[in-house]
LUMKETOR-331542 format. One record per residue (C-alpha): x, y, z. Coordinates in steps of 0.02 Angstrom, whole numbers, plus 50000, padded with zeros to 5 digits. Last residue first. Example, Ala and Ser with C-alpha at 12.3 -4.5 7.8 and 13.67 -1.06 7.14 Angstrom:
! LUMKETOR-331542
506844994750357
506154977550390
//
This chain:
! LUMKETOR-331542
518614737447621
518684737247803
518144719947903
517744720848084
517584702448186
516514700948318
516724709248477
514774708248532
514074698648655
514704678948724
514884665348631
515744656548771
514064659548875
513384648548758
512444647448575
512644632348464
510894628848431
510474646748391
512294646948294
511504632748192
509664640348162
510644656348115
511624648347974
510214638247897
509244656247900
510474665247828
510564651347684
508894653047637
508844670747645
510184669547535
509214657147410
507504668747432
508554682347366
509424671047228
507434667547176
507124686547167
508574690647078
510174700247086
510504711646983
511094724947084
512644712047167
512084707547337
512904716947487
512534710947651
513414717047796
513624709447951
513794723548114
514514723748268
514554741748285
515654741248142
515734730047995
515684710847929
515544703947779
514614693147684
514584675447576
513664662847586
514114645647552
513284639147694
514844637947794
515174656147761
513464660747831
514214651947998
515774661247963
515204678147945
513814675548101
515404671848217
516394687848137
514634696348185
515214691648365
513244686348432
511804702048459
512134704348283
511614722148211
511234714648023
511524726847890
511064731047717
511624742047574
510364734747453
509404749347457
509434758147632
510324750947784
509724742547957
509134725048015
509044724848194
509574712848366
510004695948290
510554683048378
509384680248545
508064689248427
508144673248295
506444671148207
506034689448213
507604692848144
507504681048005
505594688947979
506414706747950
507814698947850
506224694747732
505564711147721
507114719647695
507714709847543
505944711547461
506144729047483
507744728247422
507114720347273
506074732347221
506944745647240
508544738947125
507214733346994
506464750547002
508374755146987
508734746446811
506984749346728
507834760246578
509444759246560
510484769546691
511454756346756
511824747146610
512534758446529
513274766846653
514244749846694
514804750846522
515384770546541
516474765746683
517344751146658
517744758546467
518374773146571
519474762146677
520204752746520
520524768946436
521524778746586
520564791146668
521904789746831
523204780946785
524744793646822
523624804346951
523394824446950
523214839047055
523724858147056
524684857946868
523204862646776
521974870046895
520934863747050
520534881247108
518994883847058
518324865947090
516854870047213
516254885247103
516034873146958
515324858547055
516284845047115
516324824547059
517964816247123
518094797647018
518814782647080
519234766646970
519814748746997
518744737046879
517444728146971
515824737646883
516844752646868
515924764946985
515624751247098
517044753247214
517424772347199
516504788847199
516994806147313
515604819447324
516024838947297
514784852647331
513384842147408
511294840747364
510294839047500
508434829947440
508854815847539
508814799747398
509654809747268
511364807447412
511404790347382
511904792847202
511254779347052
509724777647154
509204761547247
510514763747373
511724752347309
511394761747129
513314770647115
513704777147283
513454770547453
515264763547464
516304778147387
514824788447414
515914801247535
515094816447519
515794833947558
515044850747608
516074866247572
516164879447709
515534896247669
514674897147850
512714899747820
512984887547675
513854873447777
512664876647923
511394873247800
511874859647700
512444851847881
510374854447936
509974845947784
511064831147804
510174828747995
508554831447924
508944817847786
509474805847918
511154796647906
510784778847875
512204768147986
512664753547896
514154749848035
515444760048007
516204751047868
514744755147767
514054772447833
512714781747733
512764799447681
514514797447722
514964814147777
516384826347787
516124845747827
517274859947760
518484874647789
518454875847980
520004886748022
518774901948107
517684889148208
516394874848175
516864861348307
515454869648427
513994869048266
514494851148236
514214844448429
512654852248413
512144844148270
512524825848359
512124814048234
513724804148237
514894810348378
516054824048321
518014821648234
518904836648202
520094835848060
521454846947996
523334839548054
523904821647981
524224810848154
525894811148176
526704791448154
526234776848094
526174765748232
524184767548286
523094776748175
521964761748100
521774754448285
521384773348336
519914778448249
519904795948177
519104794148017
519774809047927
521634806648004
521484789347917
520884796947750
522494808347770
523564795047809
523004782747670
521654770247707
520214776447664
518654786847730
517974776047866
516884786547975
516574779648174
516644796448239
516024809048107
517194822148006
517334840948016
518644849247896
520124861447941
520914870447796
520044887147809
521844896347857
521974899047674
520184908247673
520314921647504
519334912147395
521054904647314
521304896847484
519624890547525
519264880347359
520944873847373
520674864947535
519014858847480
519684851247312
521084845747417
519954834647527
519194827647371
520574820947293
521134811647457
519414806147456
519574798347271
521134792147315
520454783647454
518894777747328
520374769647190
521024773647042
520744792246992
519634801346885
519274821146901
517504824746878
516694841546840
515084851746836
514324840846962
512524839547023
512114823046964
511514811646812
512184823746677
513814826146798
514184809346766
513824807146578
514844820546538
516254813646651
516174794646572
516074803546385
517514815946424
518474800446500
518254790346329
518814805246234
520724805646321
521694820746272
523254821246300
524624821646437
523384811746545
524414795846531
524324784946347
523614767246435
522844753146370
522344755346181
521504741746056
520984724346095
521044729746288
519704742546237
518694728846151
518764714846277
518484730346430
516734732946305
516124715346288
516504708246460
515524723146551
514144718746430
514374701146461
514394702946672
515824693046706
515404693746907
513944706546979
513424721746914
513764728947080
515244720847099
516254734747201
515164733847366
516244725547464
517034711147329
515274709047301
514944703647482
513184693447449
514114681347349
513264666847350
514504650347335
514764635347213
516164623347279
517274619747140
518894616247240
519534634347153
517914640847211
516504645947098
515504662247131
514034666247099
512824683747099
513244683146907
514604671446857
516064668946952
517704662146900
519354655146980
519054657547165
519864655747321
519624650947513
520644650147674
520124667047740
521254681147734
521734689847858
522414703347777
524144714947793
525404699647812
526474709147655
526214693447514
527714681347521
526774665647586
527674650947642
526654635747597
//
């Protein structure tokens, strides 16, 4: 059948007409384990009833009025936001490159109305994904996402992960800002250390630069607290939410401090859905559930579980898999096969994951997920490695498998 969707994904021969929970049912109805959460946006995983309950209710009522008035629902989602963080204020938008797009001009404005227009410039990390627009893709720096669309947007300087020197020599007079994901999804579920994060807080303090968080994957419990950045004891001045913030519906949030925001008046920024009333029910039920009583214990818990057994697949399969790395349930597998290889095999046990950088397979259960569904996956990984083990030749080869950006 002749497709007329833009050729932009590969996508994989396989589709679904309902899930329930950490399960999804294909439109063949073949039951698979989603372990990919739509990448980290299903937290809560599929037709969660509360989630159900309250978009039911908004839909019943009000879509959409714009932000030319007043909006109470996105009050009560913002309130509630900068409660639980650092912020003083959240502007909502629809999706996490938004979000970073959003965030970048909070920095950029910050500078000029202190007094530092030429302080545009912002350090980013080598191997960062930030989004998908051409600012986000400037921020990231890596060249298959650059390639054919022109000028490379001006203002970032890219440094190799975890190298503080390499920050303190791209810090000069245009430097306006530093850009981290405290830990990196599509980059390969690389943990940034909380010495390394201080030492940024630092150098961002001793040079009046604003420091940035990207916790459009990381955010929102997948760490094991509702931010990823509570876990290191450095606090940022902005931080850019997506993906999970809405439980699956498609919303984006900037979160800034006070002093951080000064210059993101009325008329400076702005976004036609952005806060609209089905987002902001999205949001404020998956808060609900999220910061309930008990919610992240179970999240910790679990992930330690998680960890413990991935620890025994590895030391079942070394030939295949060379580390398990991540924090929460933000987990990777370093494959010492293609990880695109690993995808499918798990695939073929009705399993689903994706893949990342530095050869990487992620595994992203929804937060609810339970102990017995954990010992299923497991299950399943370890059906899937016993068959590549069995399958494994030259052919197979190192590396090179398969990246997948959500």
């Amino acid at each position: 059948m002749t497709s007329h969707m833009m050729p932009t994904f590969a996508r994989v021969n396989l589709a679904f007409e309902r899930g329930d929970g950490v399960w999804l049912t294909a439109t063949n109805g073949e039951r698979y384990l989603d372990f990919t959460s739509g990448v980290a946006v299903n937290a809560l995983g599929h037709a969660h009833p509360h989630l159900v309950a309250a978009m039911t209710a908004q839909a019943q009522k009000l879509w959409h009025v714009s932000n030319l008035y007043e909006i109470p629902e996105d009050e009560r989602a913002a309130k509630r936001l900068c409660e639980a963080s650092f912020a003083d204020v959240v502007f909502f938008c629809n999706s996490g490159a938004e979000a970073m797009e959003g965030a970048i001009k909070t920095a950029r404005k910050y500078q000029s109305v202190s007094g530092h227009p030429e302080k545009y410039r912002i350090v980013t990390f080598e191997g960062a994904f930030h989004g998908r627009t051409l600012a986000t893709l400037a921020a990231g720096g890596q060249k298959k996402y650059l390639d054919g669309f022109g000028p490379v947007v001006e203002g970032f300087d890219q440094v190799p992960f975890g190298e503080l020197d390499a920050v303190k020599r791209a810090i000069g007079k245009e430097t306006g800002a530093i850009l981290i994901e405290p830990v990196m999804g599509e980059g390969g579920v690389r943990v940034v250390a909380p010495l390394f994060l201080k030492a940024l807080r630092e150098l961002a303090d001793r040079h009046g630069l604003m420091l940035i968080f990207d916790e459009v994957q990381c955010g929102m419990g997948r760490t094991g607290e509702l931010f990823a950045y509570q876990r290191t004891g450095v606090t940022p001045d902005i931080m850019a939410l997506a993906k999970a913030l809405g439980g699956g519906f498609p919303v984006g949030a900037v979160l800034a401090t006070g002093e951080a925001a000064t210059g993101m008046t009325a008329g400076t920024h702005g976004s036609t859905f952005g806060g609209n009333l089905l987002a902001m029910s999205a949001v404020n039920a998956t808060l609900d559930v999220m910061l309930a009583p008990g919610f992240f214990d179970h999240v910790k818990r679990i992930a330690i579980l998680f960890k413990q057994r991935l620890a025994e697949i590895k030391d079942r399969y070394p030939a295949l898999i060379a580390e398990v790395r991540g924090e929460g349930l933000l987990v990777g597998l370093r494959a010492l096969v293609p990880a695109g290889a690993l995808v499918d095999a798990l695939r073929g046990e009705h399993l689903l994951a994706v893949g990342a950088g530095d050869n990487v397979v992620r595994l992203l259960p929804p937060l609810i997920v339970s102990e017995q569904e954990i010992a299923e996956g497991v299950a399943r990984l370890d059906r899937a490695c016993a068959k590549l083990d069995r399958m494994r030749s030259p052919a197979l080869g190192n590396g090179g498998g398969k990246e997948a950006a959500g």
